[in-house]
C-alpha positions, 0 to 999 in steps of 0.5 A: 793486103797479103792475107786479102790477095791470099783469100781472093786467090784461095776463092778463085782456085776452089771455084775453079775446081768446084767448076770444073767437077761440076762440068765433068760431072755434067759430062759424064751423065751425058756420055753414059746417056750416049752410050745408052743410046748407042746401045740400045740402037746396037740391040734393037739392029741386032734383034731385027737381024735376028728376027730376020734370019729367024722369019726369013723375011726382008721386009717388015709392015711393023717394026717386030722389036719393042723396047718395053723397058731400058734393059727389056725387049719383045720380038715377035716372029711370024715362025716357030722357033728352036731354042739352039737356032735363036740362041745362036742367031743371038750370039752371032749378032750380039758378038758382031754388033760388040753386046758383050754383056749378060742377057736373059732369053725366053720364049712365049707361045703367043696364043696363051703367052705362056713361057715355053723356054728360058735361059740366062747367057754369058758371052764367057761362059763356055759352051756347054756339050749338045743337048737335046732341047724338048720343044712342042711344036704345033701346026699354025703356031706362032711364038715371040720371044723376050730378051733382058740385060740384067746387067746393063748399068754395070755394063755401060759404067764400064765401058765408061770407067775412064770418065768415072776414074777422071772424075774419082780424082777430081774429086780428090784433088778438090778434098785435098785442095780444100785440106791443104788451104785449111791447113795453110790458114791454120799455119799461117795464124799459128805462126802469126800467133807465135810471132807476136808472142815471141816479140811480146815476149822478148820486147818485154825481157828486154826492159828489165833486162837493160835495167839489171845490166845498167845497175849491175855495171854501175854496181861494179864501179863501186869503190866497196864493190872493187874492194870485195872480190866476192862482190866482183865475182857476183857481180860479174856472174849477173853481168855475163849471165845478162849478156848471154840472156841478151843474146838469146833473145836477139837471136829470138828477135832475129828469128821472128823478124826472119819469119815476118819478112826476110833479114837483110844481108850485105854481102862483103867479100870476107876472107876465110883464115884471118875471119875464122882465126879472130872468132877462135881467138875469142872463143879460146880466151873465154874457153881456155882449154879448148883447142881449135886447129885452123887449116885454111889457106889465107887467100880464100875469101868468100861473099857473106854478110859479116855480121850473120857470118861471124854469128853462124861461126860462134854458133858451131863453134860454141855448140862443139865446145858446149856439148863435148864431156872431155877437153873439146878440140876442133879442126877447121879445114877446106875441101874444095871441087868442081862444084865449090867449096865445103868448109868443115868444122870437126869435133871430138864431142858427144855426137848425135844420135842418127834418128835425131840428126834430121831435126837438129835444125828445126825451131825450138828442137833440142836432143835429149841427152844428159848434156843438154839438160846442163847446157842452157838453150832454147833449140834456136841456134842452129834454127838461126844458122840453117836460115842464114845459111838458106838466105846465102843460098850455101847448104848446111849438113852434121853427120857422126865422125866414124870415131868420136863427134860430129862434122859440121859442114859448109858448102859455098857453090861455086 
């Protein structure tokens, strides 16, 4: 059902955009038509201003401007006309009507249509100094002149440039759109893939797992076996070994059904010192070098899930112990503000590497170091404890000690 409304939503959101593009593409054909016609209007009102001054006549029988092509004009004149007079009547009338653009003049005899003068405009260009212009003049001659704007397109795409840039981006939030989704697809089968794998796997550890723990602890009630204490000391090896298996592969479980749909908390008041003091408790009696150091008041409590609790605790504690190369100690200690409570697990291990601290936390990473190629681990415990932690709505962060270790700390909002 999920994936169904994933699709359904993916459809109607890539044919909304394809949509809207398609729209802003309609509209912007039909702005650069406007400004089109909007130019041409502003050139031809411009020329019959031009034609006007240059003939000295109100009134036309014919319209003298014809619009031969887009970018291409002819104007006759009942008069002879000087290049500098025609040059500048085009300057002033094309800067009043706003014709910022290059264009192309030239002048024709209109008995022999012969092109008598030519010159290509700029509206920067600076004006160059006075020239004499050599221009025969004739008794009874009359002249037409054609103007051509040879960058109008350029022209009229930049007098429209915010409607191509709105467009330009539509179109790269529809590629980013499509790759987002094609990744999200490809996420989501990935993790599904990874999912069913991992609880096939473990499902299938698990069978004959319980069977070795079953024979192993049926094995150590044996009459011969408690006799023989190298047979305990082995026995007892596969019985621990299988223990810690086991917890690996529900820590696996866990995580897998985390990801599927979320673990279910129950939330219980918990207080802090006689809490913390029971876990270390344990972990000194398996560990009996390690010291741990507790300065906790005993009226703190906080609301967590007991079980999860207990098991975000042995995780830090066990990592501290795992990766320290001299005699492991840890202090736990309470720092409290305004804005809660941070409670801190320091160590005097090997430490982390700062390029490796901001992965710590992700699924399957391990540190490369010569100690956890001997510590036994698949990268998920701490995977586990950013999830709980995330799940509490706390915060979770490791930095280096300035002198040795590292300082794991807990933050409950207040």
């Amino acid at each position: 059902m999920e994936i169904k409304r994933l699709n359904i939503i993916i459809t109607l959101g890539l044919l909304a955009i394809v949509g809207i593009l398609i729209a802003q593409l309609l509209w912007t054909k039909q702005a650069y038509n406007i400004e089109n016609q909007k130019f041409n209007q502003k050139v031809n009102i411009a020329l019959m201003e031009v034609v006007e001054k240059l003939s000295g006549e109100g009134t036309f029988t014919e319209n003298p401007v014809q619009n031969i092509s887009n970018d291409y004009y002819l104007v006759n004149v009942n008069n002879e006309i000087h290049p500098t007079v025609l040059e500048y009547y085009l300057k002033t009338e094309f800067t009043r009507f706003q014709i910022n653009t290059n264009y192309v003049y030239a002048l024709y005899n209109c008995r022999s249509d012969r092109m008598i003068y030519g010159k290509y405009v700029s509206p920067n260009q600076k004006n160059p100094k006075n020239k004499e212009i050599k221009f025969p003049k004739h008794k009874d001659l009359v002249y037409y002149f054609s103007i051509s704007f040879p960058d109008k397109t350029t022209y009229l795409i930049s007098s429209l440039r915010f409607w191509y840039l709105l467009t330009f981006a539509l179109i790269i939030i529809l590629i980013v759109y499509v790759y987002s989704i094609y990744t999200i697809i490809q996420q989501k089968k990935f993790s599904e893939l990874q999912r069913d794998f991992i609880n096939n796997m473990t499902h299938e550890f698990k069978t004959p797992l319980s069977s070795i723990l079953l024979a192993s602890e049926a094995l150590n009630k044996q009459e011969s076996v408690k006799e023989n204490p190298k047979l305990q000391t082995y026995i007892s090896i596969i019985i621990n070994q299988s223990f810690k298996l086991n917890d690996h592969i529900e820590k696996i479980l866990n995580i897998a059904k985390n990801d599927a749909s979320g673990l279910s908390l129950k939330p219980q008041k918990i207080t802090l010192f006689p809490f913390i003091q029971d876990i270390a408790d344990n972990i000194q009696q398996k560990n009996e070098n390690t010291t741990i150091i507790i300065d906790i008041p005993e009226n703190i409590s906080i609301q967590a899930d007991e079980f999860h609790f207990n098991n975000i605790i042995c995780n830090i504690l066990e990592n501290s112990i795992k990766y320290c190369e001299t005699k492991p100690e840890i202090n736990i200690f309470i720092l409290k503000d305004s804005k809660g409570l941070y409670l801190k697990f320091k160590d005097n291990g090997m430490g982390i590497p700062a390029k490796n601290l901001p992965y710590i936390f992700d699924k399957f990473y391990r540190v490369k170091t010569k100690k956890s190629d001997e510590v036994n681990g698949f990268g998920l415990g701490l995977f586990y404890v950013k999830k709980i932690v995330q799940q509490h709505q706390w915060k979770i962060s490791v930095e280096n000690n300035s002198d040795q270790g590292i300082t794991t700390t807990l933050f409950f909002p207040s």
